[in-house]
Backbone bond lengths (Angstrom), bond angles and torsions (degrees), N, CA, C in turn:
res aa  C-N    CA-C-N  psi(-1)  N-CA   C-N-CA  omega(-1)  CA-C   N-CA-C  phi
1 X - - - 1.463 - - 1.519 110.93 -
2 X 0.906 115.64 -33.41 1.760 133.53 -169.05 1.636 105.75 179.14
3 X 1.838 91.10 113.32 1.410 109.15 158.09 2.007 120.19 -134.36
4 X 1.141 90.09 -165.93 1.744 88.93 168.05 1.423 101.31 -113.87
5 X 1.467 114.14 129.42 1.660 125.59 142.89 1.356 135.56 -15.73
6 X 1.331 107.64 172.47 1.544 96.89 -163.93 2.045 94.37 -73.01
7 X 1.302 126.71 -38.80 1.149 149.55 -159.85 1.917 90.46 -67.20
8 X 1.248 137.90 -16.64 1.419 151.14 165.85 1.454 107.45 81.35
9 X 1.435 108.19 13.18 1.900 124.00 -178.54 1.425 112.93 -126.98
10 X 0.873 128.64 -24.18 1.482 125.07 -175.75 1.450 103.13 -93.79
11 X 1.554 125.97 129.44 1.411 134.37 -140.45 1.939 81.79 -110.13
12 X 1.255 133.73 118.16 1.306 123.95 175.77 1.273 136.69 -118.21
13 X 0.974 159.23 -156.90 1.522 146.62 143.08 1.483 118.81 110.47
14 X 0.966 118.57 -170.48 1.890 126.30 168.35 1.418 120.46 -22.07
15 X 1.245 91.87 -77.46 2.042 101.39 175.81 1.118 123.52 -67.75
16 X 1.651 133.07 -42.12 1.581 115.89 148.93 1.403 145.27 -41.87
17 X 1.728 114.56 -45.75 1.508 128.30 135.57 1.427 117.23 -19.40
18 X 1.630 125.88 -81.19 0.650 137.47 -164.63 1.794 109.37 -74.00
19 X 1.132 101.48 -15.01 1.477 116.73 173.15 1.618 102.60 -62.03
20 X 1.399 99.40 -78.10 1.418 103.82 -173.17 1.465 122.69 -57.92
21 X 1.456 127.93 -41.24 1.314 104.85 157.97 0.801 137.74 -57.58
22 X 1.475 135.96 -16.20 1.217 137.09 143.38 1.636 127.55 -26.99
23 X 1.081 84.69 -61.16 1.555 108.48 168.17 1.884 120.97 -54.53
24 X 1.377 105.99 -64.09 1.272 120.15 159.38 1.918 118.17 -30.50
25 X 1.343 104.96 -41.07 1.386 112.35 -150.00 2.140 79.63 -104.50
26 X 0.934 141.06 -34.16 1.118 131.55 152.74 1.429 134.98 -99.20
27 X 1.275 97.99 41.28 1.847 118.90 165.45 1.944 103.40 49.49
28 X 1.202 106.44 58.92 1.707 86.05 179.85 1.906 78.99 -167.10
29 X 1.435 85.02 149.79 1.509 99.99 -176.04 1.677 106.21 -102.98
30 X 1.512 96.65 130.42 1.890 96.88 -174.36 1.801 93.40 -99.74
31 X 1.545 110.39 149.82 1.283 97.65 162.32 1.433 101.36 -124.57
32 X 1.285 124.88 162.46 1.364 132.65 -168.34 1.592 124.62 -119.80
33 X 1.381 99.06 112.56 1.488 101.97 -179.64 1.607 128.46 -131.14
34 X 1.174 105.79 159.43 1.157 111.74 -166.36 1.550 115.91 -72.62
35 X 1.510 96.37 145.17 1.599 88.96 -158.49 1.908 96.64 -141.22
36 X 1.342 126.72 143.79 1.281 116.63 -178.27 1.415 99.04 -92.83
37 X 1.773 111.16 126.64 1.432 121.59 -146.08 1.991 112.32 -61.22
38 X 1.397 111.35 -29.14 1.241 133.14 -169.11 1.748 103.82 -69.68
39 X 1.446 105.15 -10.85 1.803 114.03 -162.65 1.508 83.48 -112.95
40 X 1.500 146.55 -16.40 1.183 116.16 -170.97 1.428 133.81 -75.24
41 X 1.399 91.05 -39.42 1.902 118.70 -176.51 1.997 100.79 -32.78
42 X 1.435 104.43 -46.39 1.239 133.31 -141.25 1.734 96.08 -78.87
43 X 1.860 85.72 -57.67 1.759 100.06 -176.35 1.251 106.39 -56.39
44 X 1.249 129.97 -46.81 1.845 135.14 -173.57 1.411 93.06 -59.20
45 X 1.417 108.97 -60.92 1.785 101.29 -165.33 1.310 112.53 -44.81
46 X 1.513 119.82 -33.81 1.431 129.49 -157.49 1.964 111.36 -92.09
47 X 1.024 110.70 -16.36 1.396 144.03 173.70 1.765 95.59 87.49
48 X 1.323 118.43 43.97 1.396 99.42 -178.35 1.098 88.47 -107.90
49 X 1.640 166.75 -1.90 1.433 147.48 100.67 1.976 118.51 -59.38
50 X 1.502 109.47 134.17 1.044 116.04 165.43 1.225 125.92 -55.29
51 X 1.148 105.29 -47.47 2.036 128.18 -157.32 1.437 91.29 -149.55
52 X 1.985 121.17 147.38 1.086 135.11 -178.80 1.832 93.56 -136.77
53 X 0.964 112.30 110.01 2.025 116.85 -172.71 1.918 77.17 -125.58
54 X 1.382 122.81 111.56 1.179 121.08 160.20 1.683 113.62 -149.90
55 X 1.107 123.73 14.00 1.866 126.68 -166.16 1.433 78.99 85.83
56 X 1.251 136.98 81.64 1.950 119.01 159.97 1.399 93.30 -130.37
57 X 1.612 93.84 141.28 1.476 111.82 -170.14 1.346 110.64 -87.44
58 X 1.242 124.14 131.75 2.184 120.59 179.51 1.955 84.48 -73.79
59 X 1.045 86.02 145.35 1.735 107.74 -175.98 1.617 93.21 -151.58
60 X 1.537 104.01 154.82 1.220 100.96 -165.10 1.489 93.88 -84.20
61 X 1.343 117.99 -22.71 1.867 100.76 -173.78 1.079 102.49 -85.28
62 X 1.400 149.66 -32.92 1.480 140.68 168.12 1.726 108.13 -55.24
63 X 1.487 117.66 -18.74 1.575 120.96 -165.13 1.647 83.54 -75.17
64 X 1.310 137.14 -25.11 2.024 143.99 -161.89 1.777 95.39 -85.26
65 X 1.404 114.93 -21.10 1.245 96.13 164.88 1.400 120.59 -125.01
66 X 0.922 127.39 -1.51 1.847 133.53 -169.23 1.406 112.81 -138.08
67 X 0.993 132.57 153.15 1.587 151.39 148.98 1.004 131.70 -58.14
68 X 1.473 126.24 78.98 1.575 115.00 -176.46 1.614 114.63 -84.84
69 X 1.508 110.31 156.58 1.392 131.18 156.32 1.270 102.71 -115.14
70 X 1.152 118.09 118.56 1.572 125.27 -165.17 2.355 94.35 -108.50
71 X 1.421 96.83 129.92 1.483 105.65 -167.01 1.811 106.33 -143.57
72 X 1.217 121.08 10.61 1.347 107.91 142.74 1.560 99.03 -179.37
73 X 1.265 126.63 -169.68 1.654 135.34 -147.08 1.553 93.99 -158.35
74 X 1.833 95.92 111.66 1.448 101.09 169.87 1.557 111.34 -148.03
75 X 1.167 120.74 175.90 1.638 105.79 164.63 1.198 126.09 -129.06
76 X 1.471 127.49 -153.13 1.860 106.19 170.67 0.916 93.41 -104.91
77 X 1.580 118.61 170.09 1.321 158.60 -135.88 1.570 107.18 -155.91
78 X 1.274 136.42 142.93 1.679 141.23 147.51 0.843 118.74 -100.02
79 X 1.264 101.79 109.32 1.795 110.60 164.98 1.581 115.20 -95.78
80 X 1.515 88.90 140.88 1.752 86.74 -171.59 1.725 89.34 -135.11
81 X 1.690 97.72 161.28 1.664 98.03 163.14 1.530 134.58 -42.30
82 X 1.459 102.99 145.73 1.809 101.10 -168.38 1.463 92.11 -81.77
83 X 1.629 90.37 137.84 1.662 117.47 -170.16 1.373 109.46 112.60
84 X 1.640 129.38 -47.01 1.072 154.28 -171.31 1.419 127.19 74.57
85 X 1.215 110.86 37.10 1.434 121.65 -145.43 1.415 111.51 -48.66
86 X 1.331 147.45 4.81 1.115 143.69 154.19 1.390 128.31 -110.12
87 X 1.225 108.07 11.88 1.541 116.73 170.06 1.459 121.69 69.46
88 X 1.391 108.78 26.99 1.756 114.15 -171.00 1.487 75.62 -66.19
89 X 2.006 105.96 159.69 1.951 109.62 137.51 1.400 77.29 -167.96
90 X 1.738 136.63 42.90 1.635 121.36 161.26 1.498 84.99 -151.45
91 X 1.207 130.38 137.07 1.414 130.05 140.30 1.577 108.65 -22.79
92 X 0.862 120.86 -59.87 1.720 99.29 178.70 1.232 140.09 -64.39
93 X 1.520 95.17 -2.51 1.777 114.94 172.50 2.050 108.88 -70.42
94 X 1.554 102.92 -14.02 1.156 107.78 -167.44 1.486 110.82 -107.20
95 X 1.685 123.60 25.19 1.481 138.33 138.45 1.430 105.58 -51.68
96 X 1.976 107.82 125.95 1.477 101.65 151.99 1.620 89.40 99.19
97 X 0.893 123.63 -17.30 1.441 127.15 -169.11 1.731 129.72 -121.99
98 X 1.126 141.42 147.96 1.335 139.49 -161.80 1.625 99.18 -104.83
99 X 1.512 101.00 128.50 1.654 108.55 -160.10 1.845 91.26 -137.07
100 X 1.457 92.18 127.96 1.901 96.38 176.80 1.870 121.68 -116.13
101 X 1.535 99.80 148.59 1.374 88.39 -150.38 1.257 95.69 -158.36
102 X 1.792 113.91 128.91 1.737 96.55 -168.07 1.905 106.32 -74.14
103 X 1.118 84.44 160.12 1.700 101.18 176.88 1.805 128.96 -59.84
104 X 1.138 120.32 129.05 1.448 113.16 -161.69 1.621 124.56 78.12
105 X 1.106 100.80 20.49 1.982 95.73 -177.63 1.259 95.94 -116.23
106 X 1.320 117.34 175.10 1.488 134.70 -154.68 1.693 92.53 -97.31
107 X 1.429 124.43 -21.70 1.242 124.39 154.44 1.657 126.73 -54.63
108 X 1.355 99.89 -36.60 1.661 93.26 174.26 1.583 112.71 -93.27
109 X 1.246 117.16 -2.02 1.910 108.72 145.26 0.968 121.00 -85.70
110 X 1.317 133.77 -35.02 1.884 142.59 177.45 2.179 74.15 -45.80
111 X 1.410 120.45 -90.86 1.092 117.74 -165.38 1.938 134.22 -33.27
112 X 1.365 92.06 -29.00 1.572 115.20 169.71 1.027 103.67 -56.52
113 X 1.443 114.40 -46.84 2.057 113.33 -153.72 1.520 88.81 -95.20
114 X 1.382 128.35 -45.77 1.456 114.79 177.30 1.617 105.30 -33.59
115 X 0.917 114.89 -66.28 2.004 120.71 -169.28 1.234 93.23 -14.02
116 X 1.254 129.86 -58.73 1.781 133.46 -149.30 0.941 110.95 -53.65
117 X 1.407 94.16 112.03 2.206 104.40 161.62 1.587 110.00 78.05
118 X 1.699 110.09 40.88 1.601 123.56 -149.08 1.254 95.50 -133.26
119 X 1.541 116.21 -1.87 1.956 123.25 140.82 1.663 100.59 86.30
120 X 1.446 88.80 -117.93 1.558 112.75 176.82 1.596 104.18 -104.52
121 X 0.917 115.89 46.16 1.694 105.16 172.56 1.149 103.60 -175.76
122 X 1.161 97.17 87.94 1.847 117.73 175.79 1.437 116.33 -76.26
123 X 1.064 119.23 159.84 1.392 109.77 161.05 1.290 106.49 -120.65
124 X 1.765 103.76 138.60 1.420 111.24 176.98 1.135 111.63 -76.30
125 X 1.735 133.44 135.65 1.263 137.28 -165.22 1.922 101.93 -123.21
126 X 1.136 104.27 100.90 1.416 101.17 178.25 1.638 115.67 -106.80
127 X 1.081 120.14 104.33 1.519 142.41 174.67 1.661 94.74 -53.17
128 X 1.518 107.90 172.05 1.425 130.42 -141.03 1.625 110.08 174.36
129 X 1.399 123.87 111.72 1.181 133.94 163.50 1.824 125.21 -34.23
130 X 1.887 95.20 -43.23 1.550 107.07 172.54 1.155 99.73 -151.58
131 X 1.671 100.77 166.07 1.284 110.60 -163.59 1.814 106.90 -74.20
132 X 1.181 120.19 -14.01 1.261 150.43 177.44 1.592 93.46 -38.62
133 X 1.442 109.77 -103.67 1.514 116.50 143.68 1.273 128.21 33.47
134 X 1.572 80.82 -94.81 1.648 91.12 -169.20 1.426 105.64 -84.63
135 X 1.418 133.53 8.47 1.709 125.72 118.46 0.962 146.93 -58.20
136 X 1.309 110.20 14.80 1.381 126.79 -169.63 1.082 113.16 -96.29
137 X 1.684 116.85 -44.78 1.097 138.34 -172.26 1.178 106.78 -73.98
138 X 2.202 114.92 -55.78 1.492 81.21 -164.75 1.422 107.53 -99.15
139 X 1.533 116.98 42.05 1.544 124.20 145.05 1.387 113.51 -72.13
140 X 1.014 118.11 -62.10 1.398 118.49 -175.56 1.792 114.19 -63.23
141 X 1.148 109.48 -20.74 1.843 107.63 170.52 1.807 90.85 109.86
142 X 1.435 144.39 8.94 0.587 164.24 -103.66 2.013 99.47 -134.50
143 X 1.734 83.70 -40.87 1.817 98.34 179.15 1.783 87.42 -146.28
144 X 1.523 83.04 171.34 1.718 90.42 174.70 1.185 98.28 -115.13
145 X 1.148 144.69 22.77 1.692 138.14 171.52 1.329 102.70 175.27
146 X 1.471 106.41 156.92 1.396 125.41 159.88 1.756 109.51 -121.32
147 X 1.180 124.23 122.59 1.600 117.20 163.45 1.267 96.15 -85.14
148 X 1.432 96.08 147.62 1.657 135.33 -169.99 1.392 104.31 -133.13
149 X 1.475 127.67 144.16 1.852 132.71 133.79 1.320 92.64 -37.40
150 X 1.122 115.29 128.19 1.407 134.29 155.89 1.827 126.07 -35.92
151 X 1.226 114.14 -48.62 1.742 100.92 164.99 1.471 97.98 -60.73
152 X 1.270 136.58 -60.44 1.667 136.22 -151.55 1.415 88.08 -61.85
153 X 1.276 150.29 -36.48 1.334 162.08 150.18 1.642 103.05 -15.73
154 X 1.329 103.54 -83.02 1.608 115.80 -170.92 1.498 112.34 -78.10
155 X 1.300 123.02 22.69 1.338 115.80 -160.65 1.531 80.82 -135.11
156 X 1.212 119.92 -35.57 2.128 111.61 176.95 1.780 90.24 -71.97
157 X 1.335 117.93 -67.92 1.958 131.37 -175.83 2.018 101.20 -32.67
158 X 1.589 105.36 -11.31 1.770 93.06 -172.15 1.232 113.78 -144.69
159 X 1.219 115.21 -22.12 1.433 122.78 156.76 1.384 126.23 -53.35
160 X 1.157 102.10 143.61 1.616 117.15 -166.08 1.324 129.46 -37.62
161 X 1.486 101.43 -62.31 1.253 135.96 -167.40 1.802 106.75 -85.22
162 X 1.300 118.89 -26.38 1.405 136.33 -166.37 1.739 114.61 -114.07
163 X 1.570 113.04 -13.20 1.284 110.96 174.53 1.274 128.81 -69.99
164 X 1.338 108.43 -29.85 1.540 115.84 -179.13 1.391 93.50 -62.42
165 X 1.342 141.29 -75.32 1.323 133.48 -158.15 1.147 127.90 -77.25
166 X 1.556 145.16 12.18 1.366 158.30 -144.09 1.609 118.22 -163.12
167 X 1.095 121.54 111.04 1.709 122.49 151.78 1.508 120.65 -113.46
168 X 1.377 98.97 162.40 1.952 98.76 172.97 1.874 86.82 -83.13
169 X 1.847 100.87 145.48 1.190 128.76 167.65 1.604 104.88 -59.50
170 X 1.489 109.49 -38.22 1.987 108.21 -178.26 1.550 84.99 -158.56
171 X 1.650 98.54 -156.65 1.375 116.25 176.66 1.201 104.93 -93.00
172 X 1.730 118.00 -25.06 1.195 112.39 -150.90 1.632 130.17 -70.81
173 X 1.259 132.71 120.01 1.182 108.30 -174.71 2.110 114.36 -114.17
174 X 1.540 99.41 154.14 1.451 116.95 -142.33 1.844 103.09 -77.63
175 X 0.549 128.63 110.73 1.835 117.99 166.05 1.970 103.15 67.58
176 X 1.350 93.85 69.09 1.731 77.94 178.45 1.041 103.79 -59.93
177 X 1.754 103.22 176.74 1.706 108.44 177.73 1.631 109.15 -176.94
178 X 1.220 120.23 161.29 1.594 122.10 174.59 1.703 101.94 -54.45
179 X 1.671 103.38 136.58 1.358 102.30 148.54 1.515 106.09 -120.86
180 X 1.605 112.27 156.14 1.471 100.77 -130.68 2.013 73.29 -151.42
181 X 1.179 118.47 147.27 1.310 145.50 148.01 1.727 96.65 -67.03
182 X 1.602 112.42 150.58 1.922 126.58 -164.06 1.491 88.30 -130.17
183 X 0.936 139.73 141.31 1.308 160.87 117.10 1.479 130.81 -89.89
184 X 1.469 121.83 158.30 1.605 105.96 -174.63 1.581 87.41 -82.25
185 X 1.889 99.01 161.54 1.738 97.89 174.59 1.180 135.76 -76.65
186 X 1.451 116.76 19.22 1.299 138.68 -168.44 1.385 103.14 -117.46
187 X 1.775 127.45 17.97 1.183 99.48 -142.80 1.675 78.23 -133.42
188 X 1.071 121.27 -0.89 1.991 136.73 -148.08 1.834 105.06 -24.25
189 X 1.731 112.57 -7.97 1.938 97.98 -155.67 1.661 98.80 -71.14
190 X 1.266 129.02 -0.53 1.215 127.84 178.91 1.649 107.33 -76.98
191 X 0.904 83.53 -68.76 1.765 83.39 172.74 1.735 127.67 -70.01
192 X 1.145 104.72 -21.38 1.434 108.92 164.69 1.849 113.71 -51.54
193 X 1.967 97.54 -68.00 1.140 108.68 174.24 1.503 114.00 -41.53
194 X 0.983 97.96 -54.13 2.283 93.25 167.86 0.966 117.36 -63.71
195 X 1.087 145.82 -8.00 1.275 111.88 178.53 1.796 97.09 -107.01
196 X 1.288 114.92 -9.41 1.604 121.15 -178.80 1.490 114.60 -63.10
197 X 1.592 85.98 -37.49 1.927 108.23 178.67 1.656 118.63 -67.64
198 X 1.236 112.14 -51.98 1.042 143.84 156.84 1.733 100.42 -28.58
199 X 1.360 126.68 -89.98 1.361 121.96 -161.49 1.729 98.79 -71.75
200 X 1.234 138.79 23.30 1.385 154.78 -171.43 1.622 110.17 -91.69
């Protein structure tokens, strides 16, 4: 959905694309920057980002501060080391075990609510600035999974550079849901204009 280039600065993929035509199609140039994902919700609300295009899920409590345009339907996914050496393929395989996950995503509550009624075998949940990160770990053996949005899922499992070290745990994916472009809530002409286009 959004990565960096070969050059490790140029922000690329799905949501920038789709960024800029956006942009294109309402005469104004977006530029794109990197943002630590847990700080965005906040920055949009605050108008110190215009637009937030990152895999972000419309949730109804993020809907109390931001504006979504909701533009496709996916869910999370586990990715675990290629081979799988611990045999996760259910979220509940990941009791008892240390599981990494960037900070502020709808993945690290899916993991919150898993805990429930999980006894003596917790799972340790270690948060992460980027999803980068918390690949780090369970590259190194470090975690036994990272949950992902499901494309960011199949895009480490097939990508070049990322296949050797990564598989999906199953097919299955966890709580689908809108992923949605953020605006501040004061800001609605984004979504207006869509939906104008839309009945067009």
């Amino acid at each position: 959905m959004g990565l960096f280039g070969s050059d490790g600065r140029t922000i690329i993929g799905v949501d920038p694309d789709l960024g800029a035509e956006i942009g294109r199609v309402l005469g104004v140039r977006l530029e794109f920057v990197d943002t630590v994902f847990a700080e965005v919700l906040a920055k949009v609300a605050d108008g110190d980002l215009d637009l937030a295009m990152s895999a972000v899920t419309d949730t109804p409590a993020r809907a109390t501060k931001v504006d979504f345009v909701n533009y496709f339907s996916a869910g999370t996914s586990i990715v675990v080391q290629r081979g799988n050496p611990s045999g996760v393929t259910d979220i509940k395989d990941l009791c008892g075990k240390v599981v990494t996950v960037m900070g502020g995503t709808v993945q690290e509550n899916l993991l919150t609510r898993a805990q429930t009624n999980r006894g003596d075998l917790p799972m340790t949940v270690r948060t992460y600035a980027s999803d980068s990160d918390a690949l780090v770990k369970l590259r190194t053996g470090r975690s036994v999974a990272v949950l992902n949005d499901f494309p960011v899922a199949v895009t480490l499992v097939n990508g070049p550079r990322t296949s050797a070290n990564y598989q999906l745990a199953s097919n299955a994916q966890y709580e689908p849901g809108c992923t949605a472009s953020w605006s501040p809530r004061d800001q609605t002409g984004l979504r207006t204009h869509c939906r104008a286009r839309a009945k067009n």
